[in-house]
N, C-alpha and C positions, 0 to 999 in steps of 0.2 A: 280475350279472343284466342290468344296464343297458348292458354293454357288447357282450352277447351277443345281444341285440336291435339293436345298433346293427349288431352284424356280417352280422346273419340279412338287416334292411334291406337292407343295403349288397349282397350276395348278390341278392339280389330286384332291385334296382336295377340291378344289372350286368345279370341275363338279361332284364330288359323292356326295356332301353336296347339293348341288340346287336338284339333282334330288331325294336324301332322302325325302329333306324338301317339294317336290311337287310345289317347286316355278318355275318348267318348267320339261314338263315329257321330256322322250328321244328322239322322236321324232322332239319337239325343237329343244333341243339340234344336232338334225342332219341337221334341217334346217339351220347353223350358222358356220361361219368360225372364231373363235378367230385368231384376227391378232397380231402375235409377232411382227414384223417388216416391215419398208415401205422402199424403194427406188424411188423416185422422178427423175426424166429425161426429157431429150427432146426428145420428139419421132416424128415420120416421117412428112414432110408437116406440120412442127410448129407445134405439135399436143402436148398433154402434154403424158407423158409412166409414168403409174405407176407400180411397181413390188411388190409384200404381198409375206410374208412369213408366211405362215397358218399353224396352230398348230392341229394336228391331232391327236383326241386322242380317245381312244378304255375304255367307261366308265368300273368297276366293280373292280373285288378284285383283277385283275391282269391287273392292266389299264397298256397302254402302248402309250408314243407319239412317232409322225413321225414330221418331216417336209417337207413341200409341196409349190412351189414358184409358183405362176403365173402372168404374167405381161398384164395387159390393157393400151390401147392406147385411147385417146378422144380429142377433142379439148378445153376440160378444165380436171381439174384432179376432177372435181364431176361426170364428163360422162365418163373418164377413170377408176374409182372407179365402176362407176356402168355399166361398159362395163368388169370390172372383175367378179363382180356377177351374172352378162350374162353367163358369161364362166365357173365359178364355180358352180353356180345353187343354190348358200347359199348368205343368207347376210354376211356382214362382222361387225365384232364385235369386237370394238378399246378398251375396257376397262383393256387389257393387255399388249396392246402394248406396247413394248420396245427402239426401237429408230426407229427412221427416218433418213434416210438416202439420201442428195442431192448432185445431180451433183455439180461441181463445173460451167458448163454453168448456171444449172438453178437458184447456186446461186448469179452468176455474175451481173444476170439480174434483178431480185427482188423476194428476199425470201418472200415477204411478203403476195405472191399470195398462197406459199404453206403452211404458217401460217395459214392463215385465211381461207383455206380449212380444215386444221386438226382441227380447235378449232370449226368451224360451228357444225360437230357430235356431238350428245349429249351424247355419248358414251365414250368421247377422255379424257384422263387425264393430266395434265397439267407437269407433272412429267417425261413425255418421253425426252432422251435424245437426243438429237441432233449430227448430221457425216455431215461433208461434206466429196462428194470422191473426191481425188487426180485421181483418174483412167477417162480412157473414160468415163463413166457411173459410176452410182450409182448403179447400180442393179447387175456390176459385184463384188462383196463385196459380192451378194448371192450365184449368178452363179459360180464367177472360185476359189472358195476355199475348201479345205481340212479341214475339221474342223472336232475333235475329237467328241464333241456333237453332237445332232440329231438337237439339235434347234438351228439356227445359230444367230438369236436376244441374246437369250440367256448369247451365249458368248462373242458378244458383249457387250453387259448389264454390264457382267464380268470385263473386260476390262477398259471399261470406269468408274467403280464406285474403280479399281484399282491403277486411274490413283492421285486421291486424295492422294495416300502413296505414288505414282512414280514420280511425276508433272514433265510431260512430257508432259502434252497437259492440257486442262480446262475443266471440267465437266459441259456443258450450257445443259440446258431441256430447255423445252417451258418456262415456267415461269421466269426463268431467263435472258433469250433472249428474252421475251415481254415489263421484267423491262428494261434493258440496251438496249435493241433498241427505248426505249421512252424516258430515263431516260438525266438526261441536266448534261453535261461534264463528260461524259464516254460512249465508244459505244461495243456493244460484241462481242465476239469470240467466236468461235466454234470450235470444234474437228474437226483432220483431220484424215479420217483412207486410209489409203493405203493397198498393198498386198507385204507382204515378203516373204522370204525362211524359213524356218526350216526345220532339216532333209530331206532337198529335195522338201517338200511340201509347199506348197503356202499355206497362213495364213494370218490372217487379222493382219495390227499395227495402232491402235490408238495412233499418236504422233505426237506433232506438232499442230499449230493454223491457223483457216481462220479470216481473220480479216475485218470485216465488218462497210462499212459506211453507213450511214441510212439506208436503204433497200436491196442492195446488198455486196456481197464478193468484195472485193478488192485487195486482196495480202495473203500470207499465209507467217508463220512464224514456221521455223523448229523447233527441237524440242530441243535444244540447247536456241533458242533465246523463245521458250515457255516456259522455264523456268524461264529464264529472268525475261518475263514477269508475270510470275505469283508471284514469288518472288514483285517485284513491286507492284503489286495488293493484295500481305499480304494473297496468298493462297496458299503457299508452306504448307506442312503441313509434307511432311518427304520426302524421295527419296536420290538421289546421287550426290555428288558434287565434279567434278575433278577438281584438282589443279594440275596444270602446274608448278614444281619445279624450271623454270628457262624460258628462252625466245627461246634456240634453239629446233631444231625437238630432240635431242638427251633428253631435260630435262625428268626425271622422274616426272610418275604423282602418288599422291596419291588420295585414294577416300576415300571421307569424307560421313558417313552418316548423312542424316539431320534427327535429333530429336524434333527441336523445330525451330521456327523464327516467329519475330514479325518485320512489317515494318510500319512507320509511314512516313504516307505524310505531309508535313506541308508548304503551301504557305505563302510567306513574298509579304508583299505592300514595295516599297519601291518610294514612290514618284507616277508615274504614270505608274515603271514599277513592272511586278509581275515576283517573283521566286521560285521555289520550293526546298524545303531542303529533301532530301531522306533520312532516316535511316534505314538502315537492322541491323539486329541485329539476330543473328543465334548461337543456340547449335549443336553441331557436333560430330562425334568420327570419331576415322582413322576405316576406314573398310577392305583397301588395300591398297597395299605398293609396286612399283616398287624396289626391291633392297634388303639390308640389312637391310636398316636405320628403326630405333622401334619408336623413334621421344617419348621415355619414359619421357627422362629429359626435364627441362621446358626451356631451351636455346633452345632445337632444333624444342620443342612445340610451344613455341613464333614464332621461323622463321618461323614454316608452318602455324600457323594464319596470319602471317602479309603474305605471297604467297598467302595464300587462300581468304583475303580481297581486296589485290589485284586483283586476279581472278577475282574473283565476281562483285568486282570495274568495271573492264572492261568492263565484259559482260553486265552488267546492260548500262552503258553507249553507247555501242555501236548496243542496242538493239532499245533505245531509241531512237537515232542518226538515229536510220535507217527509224523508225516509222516517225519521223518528215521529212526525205527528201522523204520518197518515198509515204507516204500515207497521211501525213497529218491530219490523225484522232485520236483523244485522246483514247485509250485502256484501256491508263494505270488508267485514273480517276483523275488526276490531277483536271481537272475543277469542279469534283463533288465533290470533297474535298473544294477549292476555293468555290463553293457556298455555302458549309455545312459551313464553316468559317467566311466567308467574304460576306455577301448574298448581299450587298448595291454594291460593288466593281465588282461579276457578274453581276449583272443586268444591267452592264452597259456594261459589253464586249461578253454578254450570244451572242448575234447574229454574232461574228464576234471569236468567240475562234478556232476555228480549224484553221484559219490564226493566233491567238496571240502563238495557241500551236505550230506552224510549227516553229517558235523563241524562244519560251518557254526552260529560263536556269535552269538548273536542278544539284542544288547541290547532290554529293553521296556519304554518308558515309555510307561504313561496318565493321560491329566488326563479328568476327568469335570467340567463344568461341569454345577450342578441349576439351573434357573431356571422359578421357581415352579411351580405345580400344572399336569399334561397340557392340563387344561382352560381354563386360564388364558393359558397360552404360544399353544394353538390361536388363541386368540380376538388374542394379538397380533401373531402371525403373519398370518392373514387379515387385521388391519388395517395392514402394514406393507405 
């Protein structure tokens, strides 16, 4: 909430400052829609639908924004862009835009057509986040939701720069997504947002990954196995980690906050075959407790790290396991480690790795350090 006022500010500040400075009187300013957000689609007779999210704002000392959605159809998304400017009667103006928002048809089939429309504007910053929707559309993400703020980019924006303490899902922008969609042995992922409940109302959730091979989506990966993954990829950065006390439905789980983790890839040659060594290595504290148990003394401390390395043991391996039988495509960066390593030893399996990764044995070792209660760590943390 606090960051979404800061952003509203900062909006407000931009258009009282231009028109102070006479770098564009108000009348410009009327001719021009800043666009917070895009939704990308397939619209009718193969045609491309794009949906904007325009930011409407009342200059002076009691400025005030709106939001305003309208969606153009064309049979490319440069004539659907400029078949909304038809409609609106203003240019559109990308230099605040906040995410982009794609079907999951249109990114089945090649994201790279909606790439290389956003980055052609000379207007477009490279910084915008990236959604695929789970839903029918992309554009119902503007349409069927409840959202507390006026600007629904916004809180998306929120959300997703949230997701860095939560890892529940990966924070990709264009730029990130330009590197690891050209980059040699690792391919990217994107955010998946869907539509939940709260209180009754329907709300956006950013959680969860689409996971992309060269130019299209290919599979999505819930938010359970995105953490996995992200773990893997050495981007966890804080969030919650449930340990399962035991193997029946009956076990108690505890939640561990994650403070810190460092994970190192390290490929081994061994002859003519290649393996990789996993290390996680993760600081934690108990945050919640199914039960009684305080887990204070270091006997009961020890058993819930060696449960919770376990856990994690699992997850990670069966995250993995899946990526190799159902997709096929390296995420995790194995091969971009192996080239950063070993650069003579890719060069010679560079054209053929998404077949060596579908085999690719994957040693996994985790160590789970507990140090003391969520509450207790917070408070020595802030005082270090």
């Amino acid at each position: 909430m606090k960051k979404i006022k800061i952003i509203v500010l900062t909006f407000i500040i931009f258009i009282n400052s231009i028109l102070a400075e006479g770098c564009w009187n108000y009348r410009e300013i009327e001719k021009m829609s800043i666009v917070a957000g895009v939704a990308v689609d397939k619209g009718s007779k193969d045609q491309f639908q794009i949906t904007v999210e325009i930011v409407q704002i009342t200059p002076g000392k009691q400025s005030k924004m709106a939001s305003k959605i309208i969606t153009g159809e064309g049979k490319s998304m440069f004539d659907a862009a400029r078949n909304i400017i038809a409609l609106n009667g203003k240019r559109l103006y990308w230099s605040h835009t906040k995410v982009i928002i794609v079907s999951h048809q249109i990114a089945s089939e090649d994201l790279t057509k909606v790439i290389d429309w956003y980055n052609r504007d000379a207007e477009t910053r490279e910084d915008v986040y990236m959604l695929i929707s789970q839903r029918n559309s992309a554009k119902e993400i503007f349409n069927e939701l409840n959202y507390t703020e006026q600007i629904k980019s916004f809180a998306l924006n929120e959300m997703i720069q949230n997701q860095k303490s939560l890892s529940k899902a990966p924070t990709t922008d264009i730029m990130k997504f330009d590197i690891e969609s050209t980059a040699k042995g690792i391919s990217a992922v994107i955010p998946a947002v869907n539509i939940g409940e709260t209180n009754g109302k329907a709300v956006p959730q950013v959680m969860g990954a689409a996971i992309i091979k060269k130019d299209r989506m290919v599979g999505f990966l819930n938010s359970e196995e995105t953490q996995a993954l992200l773990f893997i990829r050495n981007e966890v950065k804080g969030g919650i980690l449930n340990v399962e006390m035991g193997e029946n439905e009956a076990s108690k789980v505890v939640s561990l906050e994650i403070f810190k983790n460092k994970t190192k890839i390290k490929p081994v040659i061994d002859g003519k075959d290649i393996k990789v060594n996993l290390e996680i290595d993760t600081i934690a504290a108990i945050d919640e407790v199914q039960g009684s148990e305080s887990f204070i003394d270091d006997e009961e401390r020890k058993k819930l790290e060696k449960f919770a390395e376990s856990n994690l043991k699992k997850r990670i391996e069966t995250v993995i396991s899946k990526v190799q039988g159902q997709y096929d495509v390296d995420i995790f960066g194995f091969g971009a480690k192996l080239r950063e390593n070993e650069i003579q030893v890719w060069n010679s399996v560079d054209d053929n790795w998404n077949e060596i990764f579908k085999h690719l044995k994957v040693n996994v070792k985790t160590t789970i350090h507990i140090k003391n209660s969520a509450s207790l760590s917070k408070n020595i943390k802030e005082g270090d």
